[in-house]
DRENDO-1510 file (C-alpha; in Angstrom, 1 decimal, always signed):
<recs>
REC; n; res; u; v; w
REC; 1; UNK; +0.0; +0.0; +0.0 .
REC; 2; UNK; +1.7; +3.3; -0.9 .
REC; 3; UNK; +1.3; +5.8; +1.2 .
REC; 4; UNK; -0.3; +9.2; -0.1 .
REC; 5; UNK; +2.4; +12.3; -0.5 .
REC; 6; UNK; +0.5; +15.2; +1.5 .
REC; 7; UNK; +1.5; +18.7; -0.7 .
REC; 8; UNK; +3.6; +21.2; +1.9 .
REC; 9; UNK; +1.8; +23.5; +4.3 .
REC; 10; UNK; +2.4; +26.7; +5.6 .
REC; 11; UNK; +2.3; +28.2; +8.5 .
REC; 12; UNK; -1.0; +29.3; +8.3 .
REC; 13; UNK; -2.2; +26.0; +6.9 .
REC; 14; UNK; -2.2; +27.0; +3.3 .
REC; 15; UNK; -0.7; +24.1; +1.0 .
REC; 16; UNK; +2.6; +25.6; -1.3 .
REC; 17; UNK; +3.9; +27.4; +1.4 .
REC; 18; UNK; +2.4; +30.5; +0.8 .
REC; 19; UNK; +1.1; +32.3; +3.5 .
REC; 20; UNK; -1.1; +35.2; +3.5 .
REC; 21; UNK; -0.1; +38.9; +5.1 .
REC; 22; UNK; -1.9; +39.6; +8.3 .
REC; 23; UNK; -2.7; +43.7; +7.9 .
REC; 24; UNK; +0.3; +44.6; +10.2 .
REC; 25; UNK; +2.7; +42.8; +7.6 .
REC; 26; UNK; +1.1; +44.9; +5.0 .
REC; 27; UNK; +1.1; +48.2; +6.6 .
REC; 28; UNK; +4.9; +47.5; +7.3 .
REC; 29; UNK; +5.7; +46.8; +3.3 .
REC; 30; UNK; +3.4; +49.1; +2.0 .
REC; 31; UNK; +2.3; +51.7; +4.8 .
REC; 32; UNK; +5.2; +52.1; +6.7 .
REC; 33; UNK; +7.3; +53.8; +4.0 .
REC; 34; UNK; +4.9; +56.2; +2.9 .
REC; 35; UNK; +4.4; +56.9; +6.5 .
REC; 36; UNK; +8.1; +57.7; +7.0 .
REC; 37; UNK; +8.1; +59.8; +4.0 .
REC; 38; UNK; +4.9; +62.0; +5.3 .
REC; 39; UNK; +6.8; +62.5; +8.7 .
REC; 40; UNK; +9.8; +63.1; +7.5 .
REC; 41; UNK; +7.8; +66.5; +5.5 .
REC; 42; UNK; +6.2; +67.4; +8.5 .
REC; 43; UNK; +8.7; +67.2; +10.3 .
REC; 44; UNK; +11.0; +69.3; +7.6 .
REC; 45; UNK; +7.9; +71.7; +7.3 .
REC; 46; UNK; +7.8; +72.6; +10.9 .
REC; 47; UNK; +11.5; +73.4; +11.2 .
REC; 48; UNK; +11.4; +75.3; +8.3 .
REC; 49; UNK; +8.5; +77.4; +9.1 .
REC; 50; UNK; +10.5; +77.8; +13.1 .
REC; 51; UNK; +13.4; +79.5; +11.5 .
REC; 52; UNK; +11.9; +81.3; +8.6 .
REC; 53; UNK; +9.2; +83.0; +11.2 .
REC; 54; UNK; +11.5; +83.7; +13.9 .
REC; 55; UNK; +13.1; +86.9; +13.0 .
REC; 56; UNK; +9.4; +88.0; +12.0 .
REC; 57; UNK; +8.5; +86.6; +15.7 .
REC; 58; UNK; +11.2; +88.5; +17.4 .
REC; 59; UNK; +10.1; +91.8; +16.0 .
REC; 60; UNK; +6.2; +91.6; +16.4 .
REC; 61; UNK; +5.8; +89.2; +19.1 .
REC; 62; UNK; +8.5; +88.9; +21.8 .
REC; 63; UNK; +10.1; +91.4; +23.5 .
REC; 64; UNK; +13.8; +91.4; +23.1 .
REC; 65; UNK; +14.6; +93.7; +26.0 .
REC; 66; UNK; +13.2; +91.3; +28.4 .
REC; 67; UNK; +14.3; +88.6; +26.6 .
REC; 68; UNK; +12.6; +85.3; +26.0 .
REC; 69; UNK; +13.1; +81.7; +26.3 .
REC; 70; UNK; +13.3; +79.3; +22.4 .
REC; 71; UNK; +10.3; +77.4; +24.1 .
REC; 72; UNK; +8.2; +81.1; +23.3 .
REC; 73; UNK; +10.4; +82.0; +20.3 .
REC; 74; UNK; +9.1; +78.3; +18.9 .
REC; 75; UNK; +5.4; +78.9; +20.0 .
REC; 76; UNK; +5.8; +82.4; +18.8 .
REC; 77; UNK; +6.4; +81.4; +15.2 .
REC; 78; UNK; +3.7; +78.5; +15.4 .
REC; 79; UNK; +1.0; +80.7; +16.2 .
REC; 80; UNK; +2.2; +83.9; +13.9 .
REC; 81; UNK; -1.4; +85.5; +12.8 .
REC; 82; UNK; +0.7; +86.7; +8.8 .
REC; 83; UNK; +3.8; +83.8; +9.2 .
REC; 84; UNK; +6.2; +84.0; +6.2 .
REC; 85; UNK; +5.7; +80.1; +6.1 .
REC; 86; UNK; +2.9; +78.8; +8.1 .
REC; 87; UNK; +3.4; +75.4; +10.0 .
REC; 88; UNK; +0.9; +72.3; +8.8 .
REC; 89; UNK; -1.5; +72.8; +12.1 .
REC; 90; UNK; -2.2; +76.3; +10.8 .
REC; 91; UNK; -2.8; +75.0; +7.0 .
REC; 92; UNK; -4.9; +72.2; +8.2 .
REC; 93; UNK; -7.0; +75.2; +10.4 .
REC; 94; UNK; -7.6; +77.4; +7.4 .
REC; 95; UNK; -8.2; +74.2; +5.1 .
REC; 96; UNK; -11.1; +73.2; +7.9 .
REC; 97; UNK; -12.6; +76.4; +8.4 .
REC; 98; UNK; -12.7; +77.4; +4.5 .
REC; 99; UNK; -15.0; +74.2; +4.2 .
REC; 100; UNK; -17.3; +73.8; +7.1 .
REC; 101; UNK; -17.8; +77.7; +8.3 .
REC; 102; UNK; -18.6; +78.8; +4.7 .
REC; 103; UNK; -21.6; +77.9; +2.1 .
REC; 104; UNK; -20.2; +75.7; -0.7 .
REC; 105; UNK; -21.5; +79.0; -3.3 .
REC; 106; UNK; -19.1; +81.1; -1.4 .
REC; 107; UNK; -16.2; +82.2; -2.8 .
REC; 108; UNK; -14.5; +81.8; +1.0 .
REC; 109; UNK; -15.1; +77.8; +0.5 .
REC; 110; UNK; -12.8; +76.2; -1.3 .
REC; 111; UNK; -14.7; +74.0; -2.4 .
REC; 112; UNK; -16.7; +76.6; -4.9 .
REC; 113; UNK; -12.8; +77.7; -6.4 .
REC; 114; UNK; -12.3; +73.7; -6.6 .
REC; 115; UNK; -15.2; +73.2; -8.9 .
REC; 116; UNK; -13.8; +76.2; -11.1 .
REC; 117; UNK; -11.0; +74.8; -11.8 .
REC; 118; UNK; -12.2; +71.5; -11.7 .
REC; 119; UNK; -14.6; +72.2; -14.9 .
REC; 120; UNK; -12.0; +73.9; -16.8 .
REC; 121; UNK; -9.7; +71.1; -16.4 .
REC; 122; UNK; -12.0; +68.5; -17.6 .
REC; 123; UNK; -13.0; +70.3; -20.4 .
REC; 124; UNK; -9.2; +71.0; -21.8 .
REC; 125; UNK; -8.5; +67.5; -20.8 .
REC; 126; UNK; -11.1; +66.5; -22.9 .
REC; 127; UNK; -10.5; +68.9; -25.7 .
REC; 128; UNK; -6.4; +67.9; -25.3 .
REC; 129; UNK; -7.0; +64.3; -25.5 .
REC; 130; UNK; -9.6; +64.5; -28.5 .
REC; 131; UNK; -6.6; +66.7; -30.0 .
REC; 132; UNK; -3.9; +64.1; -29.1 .
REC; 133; UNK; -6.3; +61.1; -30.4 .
REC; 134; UNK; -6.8; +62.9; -33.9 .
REC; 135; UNK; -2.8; +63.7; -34.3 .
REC; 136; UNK; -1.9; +60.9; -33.5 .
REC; 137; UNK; -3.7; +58.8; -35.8 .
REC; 138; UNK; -2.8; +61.2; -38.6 .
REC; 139; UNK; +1.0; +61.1; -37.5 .
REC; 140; UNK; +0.9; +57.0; -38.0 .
REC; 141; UNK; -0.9; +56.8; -41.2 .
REC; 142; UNK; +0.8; +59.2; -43.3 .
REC; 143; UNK; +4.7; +59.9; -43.2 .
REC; 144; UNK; +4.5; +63.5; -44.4 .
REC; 145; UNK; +2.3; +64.5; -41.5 .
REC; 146; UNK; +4.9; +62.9; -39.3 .
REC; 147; UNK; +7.6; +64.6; -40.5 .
REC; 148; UNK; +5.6; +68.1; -41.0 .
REC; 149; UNK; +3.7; +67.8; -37.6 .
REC; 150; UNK; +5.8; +66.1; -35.0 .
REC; 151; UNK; +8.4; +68.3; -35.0 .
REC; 152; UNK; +6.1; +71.4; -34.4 .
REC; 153; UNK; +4.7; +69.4; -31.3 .
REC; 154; UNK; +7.4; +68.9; -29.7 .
REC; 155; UNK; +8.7; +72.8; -30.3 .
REC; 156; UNK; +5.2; +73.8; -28.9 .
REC; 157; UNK; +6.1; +72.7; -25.7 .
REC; 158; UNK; +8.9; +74.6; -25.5 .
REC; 159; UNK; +7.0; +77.9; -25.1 .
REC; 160; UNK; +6.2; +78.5; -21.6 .
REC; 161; UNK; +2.6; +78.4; -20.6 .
REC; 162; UNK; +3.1; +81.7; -18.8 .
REC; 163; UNK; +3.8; +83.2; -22.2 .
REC; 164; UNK; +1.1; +81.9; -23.9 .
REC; 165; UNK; -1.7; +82.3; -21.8 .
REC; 166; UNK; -1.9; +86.2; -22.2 .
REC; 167; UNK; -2.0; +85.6; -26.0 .
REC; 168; UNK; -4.7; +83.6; -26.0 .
REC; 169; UNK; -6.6; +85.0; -24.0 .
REC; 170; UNK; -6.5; +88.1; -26.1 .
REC; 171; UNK; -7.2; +86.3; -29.5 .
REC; 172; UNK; -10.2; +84.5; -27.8 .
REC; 173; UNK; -11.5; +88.2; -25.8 .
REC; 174; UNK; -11.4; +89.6; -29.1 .
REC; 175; UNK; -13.4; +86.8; -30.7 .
REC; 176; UNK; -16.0; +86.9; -28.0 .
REC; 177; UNK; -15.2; +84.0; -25.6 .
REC; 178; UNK; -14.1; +84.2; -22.0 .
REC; 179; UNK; -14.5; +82.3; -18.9 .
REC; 180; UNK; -14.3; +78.7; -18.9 .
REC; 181; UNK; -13.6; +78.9; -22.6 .
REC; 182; UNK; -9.7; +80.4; -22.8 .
REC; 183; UNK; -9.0; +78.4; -19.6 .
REC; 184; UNK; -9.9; +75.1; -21.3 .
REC; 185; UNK; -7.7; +76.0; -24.2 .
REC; 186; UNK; -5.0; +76.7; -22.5 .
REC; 187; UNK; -5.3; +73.5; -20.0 .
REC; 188; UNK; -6.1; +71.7; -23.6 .
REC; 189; UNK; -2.5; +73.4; -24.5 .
REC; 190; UNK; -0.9; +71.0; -22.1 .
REC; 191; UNK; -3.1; +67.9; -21.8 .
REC; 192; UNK; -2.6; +67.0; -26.1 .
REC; 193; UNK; +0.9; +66.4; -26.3 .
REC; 194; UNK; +1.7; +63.9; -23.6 .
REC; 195; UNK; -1.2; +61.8; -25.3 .
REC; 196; UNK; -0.2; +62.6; -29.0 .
REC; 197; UNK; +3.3; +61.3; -28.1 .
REC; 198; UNK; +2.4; +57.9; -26.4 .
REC; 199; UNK; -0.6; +57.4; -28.8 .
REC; 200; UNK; +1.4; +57.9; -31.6 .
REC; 201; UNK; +4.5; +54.9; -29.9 .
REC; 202; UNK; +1.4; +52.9; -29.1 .
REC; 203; UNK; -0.5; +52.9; -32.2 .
REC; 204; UNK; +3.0; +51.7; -33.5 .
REC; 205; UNK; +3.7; +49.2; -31.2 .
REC; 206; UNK; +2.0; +46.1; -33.0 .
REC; 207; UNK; +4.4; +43.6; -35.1 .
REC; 208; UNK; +4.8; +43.4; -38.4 .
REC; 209; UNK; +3.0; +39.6; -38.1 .
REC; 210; UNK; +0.0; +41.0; -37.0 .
REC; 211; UNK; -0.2; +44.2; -39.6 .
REC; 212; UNK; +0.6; +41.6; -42.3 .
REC; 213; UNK; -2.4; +39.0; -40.6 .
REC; 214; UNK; -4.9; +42.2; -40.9 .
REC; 215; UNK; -3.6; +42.6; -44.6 .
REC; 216; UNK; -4.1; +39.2; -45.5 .
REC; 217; UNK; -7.7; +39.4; -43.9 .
REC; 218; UNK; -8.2; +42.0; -46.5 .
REC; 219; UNK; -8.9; +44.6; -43.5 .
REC; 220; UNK; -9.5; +48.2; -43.9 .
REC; 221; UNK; -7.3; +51.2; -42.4 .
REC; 222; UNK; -10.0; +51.7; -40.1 .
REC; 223; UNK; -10.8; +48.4; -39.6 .
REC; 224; UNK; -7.2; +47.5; -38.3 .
REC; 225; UNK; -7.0; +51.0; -36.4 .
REC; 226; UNK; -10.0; +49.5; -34.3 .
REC; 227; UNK; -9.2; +46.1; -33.9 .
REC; 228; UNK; -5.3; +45.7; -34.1 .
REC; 229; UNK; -3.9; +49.5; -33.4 .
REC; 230; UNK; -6.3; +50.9; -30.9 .
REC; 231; UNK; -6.2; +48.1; -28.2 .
REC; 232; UNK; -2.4; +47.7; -28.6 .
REC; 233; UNK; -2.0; +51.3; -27.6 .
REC; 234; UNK; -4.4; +50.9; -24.4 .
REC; 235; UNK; -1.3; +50.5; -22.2 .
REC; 236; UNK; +0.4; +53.4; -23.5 .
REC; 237; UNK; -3.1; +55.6; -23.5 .
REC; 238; UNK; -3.8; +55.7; -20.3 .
REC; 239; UNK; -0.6; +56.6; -18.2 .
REC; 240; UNK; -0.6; +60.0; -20.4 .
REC; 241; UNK; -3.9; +60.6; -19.5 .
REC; 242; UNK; -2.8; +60.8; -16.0 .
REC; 243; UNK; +0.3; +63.0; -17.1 .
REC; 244; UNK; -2.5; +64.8; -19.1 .
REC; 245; UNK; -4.9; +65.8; -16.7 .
REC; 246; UNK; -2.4; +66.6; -14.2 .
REC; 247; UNK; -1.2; +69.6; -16.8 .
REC; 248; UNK; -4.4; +70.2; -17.7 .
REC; 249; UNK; -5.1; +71.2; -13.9 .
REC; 250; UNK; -1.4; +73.4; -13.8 .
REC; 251; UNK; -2.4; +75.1; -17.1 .
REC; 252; UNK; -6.0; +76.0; -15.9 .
REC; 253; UNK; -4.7; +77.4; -12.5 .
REC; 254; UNK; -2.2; +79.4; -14.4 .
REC; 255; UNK; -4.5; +80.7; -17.1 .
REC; 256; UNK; -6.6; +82.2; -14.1 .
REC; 257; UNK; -3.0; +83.9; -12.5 .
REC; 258; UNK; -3.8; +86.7; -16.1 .
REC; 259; UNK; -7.1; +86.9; -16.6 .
REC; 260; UNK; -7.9; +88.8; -13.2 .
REC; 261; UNK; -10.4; +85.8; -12.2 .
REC; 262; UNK; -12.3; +86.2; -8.8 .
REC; 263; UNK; -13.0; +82.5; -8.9 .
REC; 264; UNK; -11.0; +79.1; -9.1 .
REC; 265; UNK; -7.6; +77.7; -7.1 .
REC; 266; UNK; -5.1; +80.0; -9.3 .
REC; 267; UNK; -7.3; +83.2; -8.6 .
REC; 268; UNK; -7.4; +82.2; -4.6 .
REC; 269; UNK; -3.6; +81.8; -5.1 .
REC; 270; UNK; -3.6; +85.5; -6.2 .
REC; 271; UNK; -5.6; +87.3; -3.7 .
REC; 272; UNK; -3.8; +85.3; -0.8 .
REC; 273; UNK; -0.4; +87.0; -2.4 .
REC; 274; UNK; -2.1; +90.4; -2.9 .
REC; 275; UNK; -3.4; +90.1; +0.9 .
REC; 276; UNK; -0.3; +88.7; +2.7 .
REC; 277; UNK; -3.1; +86.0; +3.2 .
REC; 278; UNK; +0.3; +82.7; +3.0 .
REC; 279; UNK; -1.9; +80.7; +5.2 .
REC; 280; UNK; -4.7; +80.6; +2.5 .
REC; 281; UNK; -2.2; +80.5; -0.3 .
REC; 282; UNK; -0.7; +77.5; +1.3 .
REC; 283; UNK; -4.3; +75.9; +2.0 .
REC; 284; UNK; -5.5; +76.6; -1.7 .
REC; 285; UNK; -2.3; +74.3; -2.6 .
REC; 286; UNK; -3.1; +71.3; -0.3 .
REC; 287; UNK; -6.6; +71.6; -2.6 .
REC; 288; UNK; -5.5; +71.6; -5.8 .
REC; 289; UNK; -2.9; +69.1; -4.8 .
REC; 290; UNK; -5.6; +66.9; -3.6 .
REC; 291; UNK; -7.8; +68.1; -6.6 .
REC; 292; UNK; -4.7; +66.6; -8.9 .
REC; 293; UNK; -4.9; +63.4; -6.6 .
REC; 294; UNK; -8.6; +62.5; -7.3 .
REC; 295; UNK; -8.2; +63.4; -11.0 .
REC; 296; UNK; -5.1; +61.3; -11.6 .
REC; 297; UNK; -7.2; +58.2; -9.2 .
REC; 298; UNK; -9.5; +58.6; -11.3 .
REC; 299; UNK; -8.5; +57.8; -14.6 .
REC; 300; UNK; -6.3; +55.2; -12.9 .
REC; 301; UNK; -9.4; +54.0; -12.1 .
REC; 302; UNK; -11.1; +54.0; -15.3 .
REC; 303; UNK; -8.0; +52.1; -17.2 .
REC; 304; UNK; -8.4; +49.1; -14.3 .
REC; 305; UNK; -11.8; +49.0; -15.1 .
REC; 306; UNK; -10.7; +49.3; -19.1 .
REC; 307; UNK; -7.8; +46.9; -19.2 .
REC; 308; UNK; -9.8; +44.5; -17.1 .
REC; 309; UNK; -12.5; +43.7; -19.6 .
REC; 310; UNK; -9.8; +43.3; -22.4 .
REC; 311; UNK; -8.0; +41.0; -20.6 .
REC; 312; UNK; -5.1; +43.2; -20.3 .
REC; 313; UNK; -5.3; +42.8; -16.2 .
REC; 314; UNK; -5.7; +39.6; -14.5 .
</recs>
């Protein structure tokens, strides 16, 4: 009689010797460094702002004829009411009083400058990707359009945003469009390249075996842009969408820096520096930083859910 040959089991009973993380085992691999990383800002953030508000505390807060201990001098400059750099606690205080002691329609929320920006981001993002898409597809198809357009694509993106924002919004005043409109060009400015370059790699990127497999199947341009390009270039799509939106979020904070705007992230940025106001400018940067966070998530989210259903992920 032979005796049966039992397959290895781990520790926690699981045959092939795997054994599964318990939370705190995946906090340490995963958590813990990001955790380090935060405290290690925080921790850089609050020393900076202690010597950067000090000679400002000495002057305006503590008497230096009676002198004064660095236990006030460090409380001094973390409780500064105009601090040149203000310390995370006071960030986090303006961030929690902009949203729950002010109506989401008021322009002291942060939330109404957040949706702003937010809708002329999406729009250029979706204007910049249509844009990318379209060259893209032209570039690959047709060699003189390669050589005539992708070098001018690449030198577009030499001209700082800065300089053409002002110039846009001009041609597009005099033409009878403002508000969201010249803000969406100019975060369309920055969201098409990114895509037109990856799209352009990706919609390369099959072999010549399967170009010559849709030939032999007698299959249209179009045909084998849908069925053979387009899902090869998936995996090079979506990562410039998340370089793309994140642009498109820069370019439509910085197009509101010209136009005098009393509304959105870029014009809050401008009336904290007209104002003195660095805890608000400060607080209005943790928003659009966390506005870039949930747009980036998001289309991260949309390519899991994308790749999933073409097999792409497992």
């Amino acid at each position: 009689m032979h005796k049966e040959i039992e397959p290895p089991v781990s520790a926690l009973g699981r045959p092939g010797g795997k054994t599964k993380k318990t939370p705190l085992q995946r906090f340490w691999h995963n958590g813990l460094p990001v955790a380090v990383v935060l405290l290690s800002v925080l921790l850089a953030w609050y020393v900076a702002a202690w010597r950067l508000n000090a000679p400002g505390a000495i002057e305006r807060v503590l008497d230096e004829e009676a002198g004064y201990t660095q236990r006030e001098l460090f409380e001094a400059t973390m409780s500064m009411e105009r601090p040149l750099m203000p310390a995370p606690h006071q960030v986090v205080a303006d961030f929690y009083e902009s949203l729950t002691e002010w109506p989401v329609d008021n322009p002291r929320n942060l939330l109404y400058h957040v949706a702003v920006t937010g809708q002329s981001t999406l729009i250029g993002f979706v204007m910049g990707t249509a844009l990318g898409l379209l060259l893209s597809i032209l570039i690959v198809h047709s060699r003189t359009l390669d050589r005539a357009l992708m070098p001018w694509i690449v030198a577009s993106q030499t001209v700082p945003v800065l300089a053409i924002a002002p110039i846009v919004l001009v041609i597009l005043g005099t033409l009878g469009f403002s508000g969201v409109a010249p803000k969406a060009v100019i975060a369309m400015y920055l969201c098409f390249f990114p895509v037109t370059v990856a799209m352009v790699a990706g919609l390369r990127s099959p072999q010549t075996i399967e170009t010559e497999m849709m030939h032999t199947y007698a299959a249209s341009r179009w045909q084998s842009l849908w069925l053979l390009r387009m899902p090869a270039a998936l995996p090079f799509l979506f990562p410039a969408l998340r370089v793309g939106v994140a642009a498109g979020l820069v370019g439509a904070m910085v197009a509101e820096l010209p136009t005098g705007a009393v509304a959105g992230l870029g014009a809050r940025l401008l009336t904290g520096s007209y104002y003195g106001q660095t805890t608000q400018i400060w607080s209005a940067l943790v928003m659009s930083a966390l506005l870039g966070l949930t747009l980036t998530a998001s289309v991260a989210l949309v390519e899991r859910m994308v790749l999933r259903n073409r097999g792409a992920v497992a």
